[in-house]
C-alpha positions as CSV (number, residue, x, y, z in Angstrom):
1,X,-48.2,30.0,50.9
2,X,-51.3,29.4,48.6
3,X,-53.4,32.2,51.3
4,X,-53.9,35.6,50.2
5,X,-51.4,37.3,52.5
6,X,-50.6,40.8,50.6
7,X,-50.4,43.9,52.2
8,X,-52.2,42.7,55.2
9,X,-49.7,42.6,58.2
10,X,-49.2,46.6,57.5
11,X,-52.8,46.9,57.3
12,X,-53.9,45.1,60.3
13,X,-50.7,44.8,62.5
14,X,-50.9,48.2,63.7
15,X,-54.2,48.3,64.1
16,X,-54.1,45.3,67.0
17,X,-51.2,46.7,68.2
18,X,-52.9,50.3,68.9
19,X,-56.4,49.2,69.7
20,X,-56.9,45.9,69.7
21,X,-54.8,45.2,73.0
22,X,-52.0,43.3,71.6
23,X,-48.4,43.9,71.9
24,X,-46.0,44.4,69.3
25,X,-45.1,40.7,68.9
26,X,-48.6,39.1,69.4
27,X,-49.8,42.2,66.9
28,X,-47.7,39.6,63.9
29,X,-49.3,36.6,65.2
30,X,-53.1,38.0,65.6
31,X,-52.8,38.5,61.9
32,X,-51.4,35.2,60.8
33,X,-54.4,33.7,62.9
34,X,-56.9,36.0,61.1
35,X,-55.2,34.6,57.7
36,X,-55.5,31.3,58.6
37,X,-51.7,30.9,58.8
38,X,-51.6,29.4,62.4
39,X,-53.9,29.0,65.6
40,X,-54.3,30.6,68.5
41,X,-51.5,28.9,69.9
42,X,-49.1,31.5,68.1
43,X,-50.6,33.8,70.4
44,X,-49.0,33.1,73.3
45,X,-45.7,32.3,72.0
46,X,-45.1,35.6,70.7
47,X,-46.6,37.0,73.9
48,X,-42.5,36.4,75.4
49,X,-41.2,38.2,72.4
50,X,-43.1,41.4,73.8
51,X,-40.9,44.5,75.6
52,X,-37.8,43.2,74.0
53,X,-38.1,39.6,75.6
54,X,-38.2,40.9,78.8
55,X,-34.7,42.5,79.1
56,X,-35.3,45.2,76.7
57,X,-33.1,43.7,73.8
58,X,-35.1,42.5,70.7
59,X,-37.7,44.8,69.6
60,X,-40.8,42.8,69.6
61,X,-42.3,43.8,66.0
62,X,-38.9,42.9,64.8
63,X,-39.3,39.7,66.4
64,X,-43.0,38.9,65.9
65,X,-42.2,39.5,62.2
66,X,-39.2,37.2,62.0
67,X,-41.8,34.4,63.8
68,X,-43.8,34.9,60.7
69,X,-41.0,34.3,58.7
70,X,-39.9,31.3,60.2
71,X,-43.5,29.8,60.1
72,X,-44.2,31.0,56.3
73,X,-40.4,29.9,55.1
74,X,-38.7,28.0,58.3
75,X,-37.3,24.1,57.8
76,X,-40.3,22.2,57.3
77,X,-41.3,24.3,54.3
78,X,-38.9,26.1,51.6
79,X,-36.1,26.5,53.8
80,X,-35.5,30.1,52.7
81,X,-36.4,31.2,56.3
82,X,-32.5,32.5,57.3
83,X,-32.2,34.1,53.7
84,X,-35.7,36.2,54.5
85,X,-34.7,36.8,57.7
86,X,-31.3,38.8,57.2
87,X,-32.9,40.8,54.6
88,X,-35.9,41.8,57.0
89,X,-32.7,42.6,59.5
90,X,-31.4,44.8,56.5
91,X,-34.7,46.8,56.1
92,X,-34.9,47.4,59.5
93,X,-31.6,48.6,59.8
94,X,-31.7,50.6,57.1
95,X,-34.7,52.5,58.6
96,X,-33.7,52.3,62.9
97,X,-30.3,51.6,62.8
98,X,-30.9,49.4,65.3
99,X,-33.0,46.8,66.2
100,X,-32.8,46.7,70.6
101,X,-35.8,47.9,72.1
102,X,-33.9,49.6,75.1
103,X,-32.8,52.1,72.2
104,X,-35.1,52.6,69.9
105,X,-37.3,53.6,72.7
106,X,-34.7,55.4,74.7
107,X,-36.3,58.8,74.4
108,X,-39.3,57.0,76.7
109,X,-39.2,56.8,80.4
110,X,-42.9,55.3,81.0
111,X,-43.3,51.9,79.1
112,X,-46.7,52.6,78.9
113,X,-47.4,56.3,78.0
114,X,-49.8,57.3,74.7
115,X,-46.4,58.9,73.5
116,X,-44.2,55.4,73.7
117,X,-47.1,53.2,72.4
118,X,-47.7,55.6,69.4
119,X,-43.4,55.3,68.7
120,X,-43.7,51.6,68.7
121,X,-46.6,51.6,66.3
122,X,-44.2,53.0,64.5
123,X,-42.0,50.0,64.5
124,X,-44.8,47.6,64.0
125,X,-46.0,49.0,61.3
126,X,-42.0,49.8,59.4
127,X,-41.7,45.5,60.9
128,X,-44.8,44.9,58.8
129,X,-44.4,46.3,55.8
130,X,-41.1,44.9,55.5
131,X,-42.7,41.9,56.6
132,X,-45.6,42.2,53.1
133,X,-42.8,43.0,51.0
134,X,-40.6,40.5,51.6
135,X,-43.7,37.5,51.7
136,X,-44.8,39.1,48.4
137,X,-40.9,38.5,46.6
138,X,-41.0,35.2,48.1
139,X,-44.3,34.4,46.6
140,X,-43.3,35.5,43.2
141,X,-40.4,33.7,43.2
142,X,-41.8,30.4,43.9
């Protein structure tokens, strides 16, 4: 993870999420194309991670941040991917109490009002700054 990667999934996550026409997952992977982390392909695979995966469960920034995770720190490099991954969980947790989509966005009955969108930038940007910090321990502990 030789890239230059701090700070910039809270600085540019929720800025593709809210204006860029992302969703909350593909907002995680925009960024790790602009970083030169992955192609384009990413993309599309965290498009199904969007809306809680289609049932409402997962909340997508959760998920589009655990990709990053995985692709950073998954099996084929450090191997530290699981480890990252329940502390991200405990973050989140710690902040939502939860991590479903169906309830952290319970309060909203149009899936695509202003007032929902501007809740889940919310979770994108908590998701990403997790995200920075936990990339940044990782990095100095290599």
């Amino acid at each position: 993870m030789e890239k230059k990667i701090g700070g910039k999934f809270s600085e540019l996550a929720p800025e593709y999420f809210l204006n860029k026409g992302y969703s909350c997952s593909e907002s995680f992977a925009r960024v790790a194309v602009e970083l030169g982390l992955a192609d384009e392909d990413i993309i599309s695979i965290a498009t199904s991670f969007s809306g809680g995966m289609g049932s409402g469960c997962l909340c997508g920034a959760v998920a589009g941040a655990q990709m990053i995770i995985g692709l950073l720190h998954g099996k084929t490099k450090d191997n530290q991917a699981r480890a990252l991954a329940r502390e991200f969980y405990q973050k989140f947790i710690e902040i939502h109490k939860v991590t479903c989509c169906k309830v952290l966005t319970k309060n909203f009955d149009d899936f695509h009002s202003k007032e929902r969108k501007e809740h889940c930038a919310n979770m994108v940007y908590d998701s990403a700054k997790i995200l920075d910090e936990i990339l940044e321990k990782a990095r100095q502990s290599v």
